[in-house]
Backbone as a chain_set.jsonl record, in Angstrom:
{"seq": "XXXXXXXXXXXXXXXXXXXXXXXXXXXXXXXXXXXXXXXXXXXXXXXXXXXXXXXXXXXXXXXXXXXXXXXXXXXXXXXXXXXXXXXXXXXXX", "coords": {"N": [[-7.672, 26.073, -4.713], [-5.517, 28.484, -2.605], [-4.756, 31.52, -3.106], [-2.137, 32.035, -2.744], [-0.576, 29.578, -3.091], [-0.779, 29.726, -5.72], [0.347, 31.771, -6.379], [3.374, 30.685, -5.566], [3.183, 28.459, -7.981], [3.831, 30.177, -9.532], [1.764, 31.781, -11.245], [-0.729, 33.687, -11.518], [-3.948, 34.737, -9.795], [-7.221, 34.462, -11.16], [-8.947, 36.242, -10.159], [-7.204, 38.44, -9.315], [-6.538, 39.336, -11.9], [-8.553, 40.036, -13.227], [-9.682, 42.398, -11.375], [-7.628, 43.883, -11.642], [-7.735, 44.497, -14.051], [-10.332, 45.954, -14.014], [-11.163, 46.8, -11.804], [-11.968, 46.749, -8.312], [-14.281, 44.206, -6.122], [-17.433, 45.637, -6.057], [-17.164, 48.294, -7.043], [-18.16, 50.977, -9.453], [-16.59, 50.467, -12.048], [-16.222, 47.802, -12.116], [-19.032, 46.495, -11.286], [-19.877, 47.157, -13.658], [-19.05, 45.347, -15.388], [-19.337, 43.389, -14.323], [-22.192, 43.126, -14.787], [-22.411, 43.117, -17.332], [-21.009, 41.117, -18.184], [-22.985, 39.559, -17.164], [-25.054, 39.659, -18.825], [-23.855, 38.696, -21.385], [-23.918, 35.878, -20.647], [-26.556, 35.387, -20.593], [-27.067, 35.845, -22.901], [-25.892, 34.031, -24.409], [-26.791, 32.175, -23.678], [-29.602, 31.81, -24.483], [-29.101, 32.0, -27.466], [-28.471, 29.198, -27.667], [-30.583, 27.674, -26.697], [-32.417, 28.577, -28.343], [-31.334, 27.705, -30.785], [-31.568, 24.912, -30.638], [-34.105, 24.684, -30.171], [-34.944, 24.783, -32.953], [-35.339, 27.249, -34.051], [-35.499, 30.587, -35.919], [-34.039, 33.956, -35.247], [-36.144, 35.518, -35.652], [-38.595, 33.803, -35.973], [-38.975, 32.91, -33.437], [-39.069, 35.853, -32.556], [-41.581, 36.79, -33.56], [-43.043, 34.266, -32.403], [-42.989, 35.364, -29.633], [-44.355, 37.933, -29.897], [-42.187, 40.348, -30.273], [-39.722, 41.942, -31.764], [-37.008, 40.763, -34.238], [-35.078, 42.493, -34.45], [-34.696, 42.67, -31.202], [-34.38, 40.502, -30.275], [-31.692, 39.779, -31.509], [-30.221, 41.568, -29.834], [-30.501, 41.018, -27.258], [-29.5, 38.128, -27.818], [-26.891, 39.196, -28.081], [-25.829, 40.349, -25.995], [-26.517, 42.975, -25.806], [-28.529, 44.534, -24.155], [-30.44, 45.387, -21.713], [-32.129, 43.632, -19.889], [-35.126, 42.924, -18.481], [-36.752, 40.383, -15.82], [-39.153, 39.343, -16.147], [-39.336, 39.343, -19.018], [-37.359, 38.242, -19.849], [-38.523, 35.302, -19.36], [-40.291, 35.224, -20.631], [-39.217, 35.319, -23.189], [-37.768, 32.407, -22.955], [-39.734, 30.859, -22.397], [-41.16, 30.725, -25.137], [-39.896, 29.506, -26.359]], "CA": [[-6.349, 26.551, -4.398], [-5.164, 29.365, -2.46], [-3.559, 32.502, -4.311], [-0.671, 32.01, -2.204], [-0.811, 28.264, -4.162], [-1.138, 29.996, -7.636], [2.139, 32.409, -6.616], [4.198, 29.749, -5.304], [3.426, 28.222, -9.117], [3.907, 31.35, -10.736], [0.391, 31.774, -11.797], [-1.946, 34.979, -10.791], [-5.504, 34.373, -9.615], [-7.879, 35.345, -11.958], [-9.727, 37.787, -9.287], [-6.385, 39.082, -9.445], [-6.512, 39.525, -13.141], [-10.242, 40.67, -13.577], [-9.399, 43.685, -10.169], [-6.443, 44.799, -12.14], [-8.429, 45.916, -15.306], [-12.011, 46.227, -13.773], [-11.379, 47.206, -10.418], [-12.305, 45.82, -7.287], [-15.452, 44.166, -6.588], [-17.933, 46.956, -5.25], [-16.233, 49.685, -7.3], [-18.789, 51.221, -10.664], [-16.048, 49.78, -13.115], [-16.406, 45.897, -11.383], [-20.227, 46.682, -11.37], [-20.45, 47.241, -15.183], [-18.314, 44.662, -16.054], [-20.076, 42.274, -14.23], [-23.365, 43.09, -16.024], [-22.052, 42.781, -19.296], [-20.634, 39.208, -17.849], [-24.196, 38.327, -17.143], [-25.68, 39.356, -20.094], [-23.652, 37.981, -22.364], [-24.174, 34.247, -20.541], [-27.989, 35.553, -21.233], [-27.545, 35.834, -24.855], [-25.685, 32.808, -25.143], [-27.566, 30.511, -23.523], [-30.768, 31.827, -25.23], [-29.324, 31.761, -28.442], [-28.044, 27.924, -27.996], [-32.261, 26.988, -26.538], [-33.085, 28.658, -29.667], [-31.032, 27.226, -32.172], [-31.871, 23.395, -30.042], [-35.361, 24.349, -30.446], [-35.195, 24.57, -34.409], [-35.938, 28.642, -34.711], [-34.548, 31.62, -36.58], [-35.049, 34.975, -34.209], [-37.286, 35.949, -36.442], [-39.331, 32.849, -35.609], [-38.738, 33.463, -31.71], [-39.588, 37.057, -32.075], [-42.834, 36.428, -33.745], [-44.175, 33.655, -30.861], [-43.501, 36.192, -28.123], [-44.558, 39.319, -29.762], [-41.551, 41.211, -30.353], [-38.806, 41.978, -32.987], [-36.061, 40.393, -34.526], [-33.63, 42.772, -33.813], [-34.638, 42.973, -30.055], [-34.015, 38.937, -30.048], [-30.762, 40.031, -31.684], [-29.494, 42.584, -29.325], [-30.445, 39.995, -26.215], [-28.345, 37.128, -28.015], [-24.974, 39.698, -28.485], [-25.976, 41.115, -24.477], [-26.466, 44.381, -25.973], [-29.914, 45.017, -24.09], [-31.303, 45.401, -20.5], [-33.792, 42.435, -19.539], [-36.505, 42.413, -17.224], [-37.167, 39.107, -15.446], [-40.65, 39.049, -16.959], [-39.477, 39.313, -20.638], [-36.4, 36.996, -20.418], [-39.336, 34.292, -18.434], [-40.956, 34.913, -22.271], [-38.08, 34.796, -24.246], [-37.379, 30.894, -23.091], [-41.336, 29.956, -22.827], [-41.338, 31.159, -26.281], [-38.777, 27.962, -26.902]], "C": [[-6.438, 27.934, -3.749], [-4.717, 30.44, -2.957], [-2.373, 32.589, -3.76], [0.006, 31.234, -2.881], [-0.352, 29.117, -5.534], [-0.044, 30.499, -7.748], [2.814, 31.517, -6.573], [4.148, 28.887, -6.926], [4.0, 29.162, -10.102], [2.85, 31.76, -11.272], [-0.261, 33.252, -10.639], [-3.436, 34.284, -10.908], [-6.055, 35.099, -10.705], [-8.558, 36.505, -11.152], [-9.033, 38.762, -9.626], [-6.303, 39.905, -10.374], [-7.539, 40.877, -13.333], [-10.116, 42.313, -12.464], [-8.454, 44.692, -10.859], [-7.203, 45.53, -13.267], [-9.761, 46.148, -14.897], [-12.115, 46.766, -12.555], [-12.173, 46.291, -8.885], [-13.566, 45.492, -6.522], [-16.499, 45.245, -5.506], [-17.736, 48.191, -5.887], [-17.754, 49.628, -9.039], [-17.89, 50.066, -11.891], [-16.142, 47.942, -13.283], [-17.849, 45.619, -11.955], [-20.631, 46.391, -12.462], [-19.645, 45.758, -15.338], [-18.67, 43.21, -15.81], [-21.623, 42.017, -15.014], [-23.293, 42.519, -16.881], [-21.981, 41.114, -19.223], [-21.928, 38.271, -18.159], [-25.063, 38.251, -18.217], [-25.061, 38.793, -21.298], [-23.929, 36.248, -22.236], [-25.179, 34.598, -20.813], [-27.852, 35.076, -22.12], [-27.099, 34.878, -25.117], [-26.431, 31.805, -24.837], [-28.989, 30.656, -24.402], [-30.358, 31.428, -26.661], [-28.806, 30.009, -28.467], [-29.715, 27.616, -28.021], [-32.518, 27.228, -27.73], [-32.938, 27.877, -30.931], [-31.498, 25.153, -31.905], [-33.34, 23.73, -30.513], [-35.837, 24.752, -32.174], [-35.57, 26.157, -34.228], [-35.348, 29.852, -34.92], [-35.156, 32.776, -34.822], [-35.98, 35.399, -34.58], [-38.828, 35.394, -35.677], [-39.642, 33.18, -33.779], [-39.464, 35.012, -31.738], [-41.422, 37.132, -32.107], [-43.716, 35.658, -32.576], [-44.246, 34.305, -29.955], [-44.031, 37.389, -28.336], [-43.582, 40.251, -29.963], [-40.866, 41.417, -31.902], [-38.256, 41.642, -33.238], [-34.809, 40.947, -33.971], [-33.683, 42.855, -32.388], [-33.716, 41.332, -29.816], [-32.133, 39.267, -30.274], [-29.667, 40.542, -30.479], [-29.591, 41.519, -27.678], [-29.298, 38.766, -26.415], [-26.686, 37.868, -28.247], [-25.144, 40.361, -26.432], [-25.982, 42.298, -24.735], [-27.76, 45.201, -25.019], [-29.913, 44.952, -22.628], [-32.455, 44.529, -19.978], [-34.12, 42.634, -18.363], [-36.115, 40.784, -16.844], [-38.082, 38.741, -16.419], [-40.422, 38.478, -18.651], [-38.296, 38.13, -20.667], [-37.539, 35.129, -19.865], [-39.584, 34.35, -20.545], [-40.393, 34.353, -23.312], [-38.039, 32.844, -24.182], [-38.892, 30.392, -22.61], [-41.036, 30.021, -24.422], [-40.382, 29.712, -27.092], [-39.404, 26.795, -26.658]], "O": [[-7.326, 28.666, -4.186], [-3.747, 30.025, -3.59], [-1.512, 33.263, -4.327], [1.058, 31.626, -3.387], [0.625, 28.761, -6.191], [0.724, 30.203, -8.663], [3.144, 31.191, -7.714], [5.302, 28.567, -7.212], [4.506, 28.927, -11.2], [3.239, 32.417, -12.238], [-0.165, 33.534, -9.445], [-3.903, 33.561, -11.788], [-5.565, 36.131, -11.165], [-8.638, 37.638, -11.627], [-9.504, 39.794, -10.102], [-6.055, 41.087, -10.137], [-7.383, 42.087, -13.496], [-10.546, 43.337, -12.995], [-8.449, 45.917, -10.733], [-7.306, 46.747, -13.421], [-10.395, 46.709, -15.791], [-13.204, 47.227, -12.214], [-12.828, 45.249, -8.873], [-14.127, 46.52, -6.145], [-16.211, 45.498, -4.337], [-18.132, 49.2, -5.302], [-18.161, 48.58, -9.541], [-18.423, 49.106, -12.447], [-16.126, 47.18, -14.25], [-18.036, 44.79, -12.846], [-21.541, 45.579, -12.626], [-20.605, 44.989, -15.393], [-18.502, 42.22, -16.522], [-22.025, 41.022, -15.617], [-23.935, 41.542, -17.269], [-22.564, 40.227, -19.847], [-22.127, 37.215, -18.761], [-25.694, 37.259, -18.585], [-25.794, 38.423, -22.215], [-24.097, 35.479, -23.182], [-25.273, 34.069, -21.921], [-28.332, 33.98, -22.409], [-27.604, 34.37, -26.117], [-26.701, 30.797, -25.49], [-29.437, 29.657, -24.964], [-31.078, 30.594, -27.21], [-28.816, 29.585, -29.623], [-30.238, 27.345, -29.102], [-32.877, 26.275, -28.422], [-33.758, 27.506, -31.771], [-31.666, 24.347, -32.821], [-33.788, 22.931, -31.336], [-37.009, 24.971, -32.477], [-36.791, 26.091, -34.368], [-34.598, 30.236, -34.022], [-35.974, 32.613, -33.917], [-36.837, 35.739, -33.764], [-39.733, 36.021, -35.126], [-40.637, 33.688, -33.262], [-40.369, 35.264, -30.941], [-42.234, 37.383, -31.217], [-44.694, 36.112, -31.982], [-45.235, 34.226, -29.226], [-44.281, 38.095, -27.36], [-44.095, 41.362, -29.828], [-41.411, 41.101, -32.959], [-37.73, 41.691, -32.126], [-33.886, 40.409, -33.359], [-32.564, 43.176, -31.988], [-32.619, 41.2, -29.272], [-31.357, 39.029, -29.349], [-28.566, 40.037, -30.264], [-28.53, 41.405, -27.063], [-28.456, 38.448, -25.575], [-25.638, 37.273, -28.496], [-24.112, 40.785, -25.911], [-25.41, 42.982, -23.886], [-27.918, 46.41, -25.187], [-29.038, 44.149, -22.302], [-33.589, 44.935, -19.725], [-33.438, 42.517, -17.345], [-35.316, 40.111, -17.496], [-37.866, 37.975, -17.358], [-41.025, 37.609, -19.281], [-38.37, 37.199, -21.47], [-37.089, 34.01, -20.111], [-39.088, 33.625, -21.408], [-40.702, 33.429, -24.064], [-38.241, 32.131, -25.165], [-38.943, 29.167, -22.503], [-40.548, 28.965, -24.824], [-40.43, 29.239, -28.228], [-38.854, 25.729, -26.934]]}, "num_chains": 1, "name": "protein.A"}
């Protein structure tokens, strides 16, 4: 649909939505907000592989070498990933 479409229903685009409190895309506030976006699909999809592949984080942290709470702070998107280490994270599954 068009957003011309979405007015003519009465309905706002979500771009619309997401520009109004985050700003517009290109802008620092858009920037962050998209981050966060992507790390939180990170953490969720890792923590679904994990819980499909039968293992606490604990368990996960242990096969790759790390910590529990790092596993933690990846499954809430609290953290900064590398390529390299999220490649580990889902070998590690």
């Amino acid at each position: 649909m068009k957003d011309k479409d979405y007015k003519t229903m009465g309905l706002t685009p979500v771009e619309d939505l997401i520009a109004e409190d985050f700003g517009s895309i290109g802008t620092p506030e858009r920037n962050q907000f998209e981050m966060e976006c992507d790390a939180f699909i990170i953490g969720e999809q890792l923590k679904a592989e994990r819980v499909k592949a039968g293992l606490t984080q604990a368990q996960l942290a242990e096969k790759i070498g790390t910590k529990k709470s790092f596993i933690s702070r990846v499954e809430r998107g609290h953290t900064d990933i590398q390529i390299s280490t999220l490649a580990r994270l889902f070998q590690g599954l």
